[in-house]
C-alpha positions as CSV (number, residue, x, y, z in Angstrom):
1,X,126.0,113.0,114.2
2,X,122.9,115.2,114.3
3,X,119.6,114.1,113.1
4,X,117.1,116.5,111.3
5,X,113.8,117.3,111.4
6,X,111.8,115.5,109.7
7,X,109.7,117.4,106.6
8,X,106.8,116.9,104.3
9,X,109.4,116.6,101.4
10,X,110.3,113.4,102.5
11,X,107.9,112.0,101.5
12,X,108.1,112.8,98.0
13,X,110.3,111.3,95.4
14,X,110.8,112.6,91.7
15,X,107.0,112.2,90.6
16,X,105.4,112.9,93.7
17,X,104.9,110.4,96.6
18,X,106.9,107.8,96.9
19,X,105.6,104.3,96.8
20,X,105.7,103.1,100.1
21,X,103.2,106.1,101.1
22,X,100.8,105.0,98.7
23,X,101.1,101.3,99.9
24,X,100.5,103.0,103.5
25,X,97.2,105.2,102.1
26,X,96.2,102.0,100.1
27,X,96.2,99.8,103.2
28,X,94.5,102.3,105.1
29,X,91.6,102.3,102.6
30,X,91.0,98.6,102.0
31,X,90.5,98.6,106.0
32,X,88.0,101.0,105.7
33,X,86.6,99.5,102.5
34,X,86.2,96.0,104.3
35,X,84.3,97.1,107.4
36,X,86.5,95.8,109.9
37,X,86.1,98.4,111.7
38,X,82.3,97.9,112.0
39,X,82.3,94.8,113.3
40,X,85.0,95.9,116.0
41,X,83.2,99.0,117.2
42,X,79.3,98.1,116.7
43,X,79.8,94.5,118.1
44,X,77.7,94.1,120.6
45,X,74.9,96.2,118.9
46,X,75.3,94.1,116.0
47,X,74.9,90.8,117.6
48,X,71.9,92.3,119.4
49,X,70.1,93.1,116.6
50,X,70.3,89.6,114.8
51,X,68.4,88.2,118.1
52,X,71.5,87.6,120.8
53,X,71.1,88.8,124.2
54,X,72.8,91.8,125.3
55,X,75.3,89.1,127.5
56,X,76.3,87.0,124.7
57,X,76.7,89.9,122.9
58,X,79.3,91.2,124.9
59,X,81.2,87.9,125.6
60,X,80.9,87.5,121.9
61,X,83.1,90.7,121.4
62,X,85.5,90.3,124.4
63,X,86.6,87.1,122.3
64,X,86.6,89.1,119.1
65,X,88.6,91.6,120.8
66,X,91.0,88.8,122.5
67,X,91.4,87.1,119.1
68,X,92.2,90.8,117.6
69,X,95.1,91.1,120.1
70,X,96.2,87.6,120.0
71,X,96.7,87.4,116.2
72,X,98.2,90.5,116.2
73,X,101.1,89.8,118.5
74,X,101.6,86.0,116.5
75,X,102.1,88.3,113.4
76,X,104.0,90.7,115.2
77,X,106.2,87.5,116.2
78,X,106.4,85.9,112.8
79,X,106.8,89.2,110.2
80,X,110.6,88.8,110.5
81,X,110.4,85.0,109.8
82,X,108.3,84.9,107.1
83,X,108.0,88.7,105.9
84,X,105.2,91.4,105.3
85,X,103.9,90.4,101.9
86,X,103.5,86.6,102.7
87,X,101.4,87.6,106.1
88,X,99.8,90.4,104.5
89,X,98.4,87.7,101.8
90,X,97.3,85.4,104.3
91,X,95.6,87.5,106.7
92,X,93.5,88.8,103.7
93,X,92.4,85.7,102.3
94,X,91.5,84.8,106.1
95,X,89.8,88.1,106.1
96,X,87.8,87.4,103.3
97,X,86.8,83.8,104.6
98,X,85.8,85.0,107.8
99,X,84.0,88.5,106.7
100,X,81.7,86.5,104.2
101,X,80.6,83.7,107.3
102,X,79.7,86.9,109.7
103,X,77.9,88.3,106.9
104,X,76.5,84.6,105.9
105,X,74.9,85.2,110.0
106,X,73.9,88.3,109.7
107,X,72.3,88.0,106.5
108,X,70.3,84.6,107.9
């Protein structure tokens, strides 16, 4: 059997996109929306500026990093077992507990 091409159109059901491409653009924006992304790219300058030194700023995000890679392979490991939605639940209320303590520090 011969495989196509993939095209646009698949990605379009009978009233537009389908669902799970929405879910994908949705996800996409809450990580923007959450600043994760701020916190992994501005680390160090971050920590710097509320009064660590330029070394424990940078071991501070090698084990941000580490902890980045590490969760991601335990989920990677466990999605089968316990499924998307369950982990995808968890992760954000951790998310939420642990974005309000680094702003908690940064704000004191």
């Amino acid at each position: 059997m011969r495989e196509r091409k993939p095209q646009l159109s698949d990605l379009m059901g009978r009233h537009g996109l389908l669902t799970i491409v929405w879910v994908g653009i949705g996800l996409s924006v809450l990580q923007q929306l959450v600043g994760i992304n701020v916190i992994f790219y501005y680390s160090s300058v971050l920590w710097q500026a509320v009064g660590f030194s330029e070394k424990d700023s940078l071991w501070i995000t090698v084990i941000t990093s580490i902890t980045n890679i590490v969760t991601t392979l335990v989920a990677i490991a466990f999605v089968d077992k316990f499924g998307r939605k369950p982990l995808l639940i968890l992760g954000s209320a951790h998310l939420l507990i642990v974005s309000g303590c680094i702003g908690a520090s940064l704000h004191t």
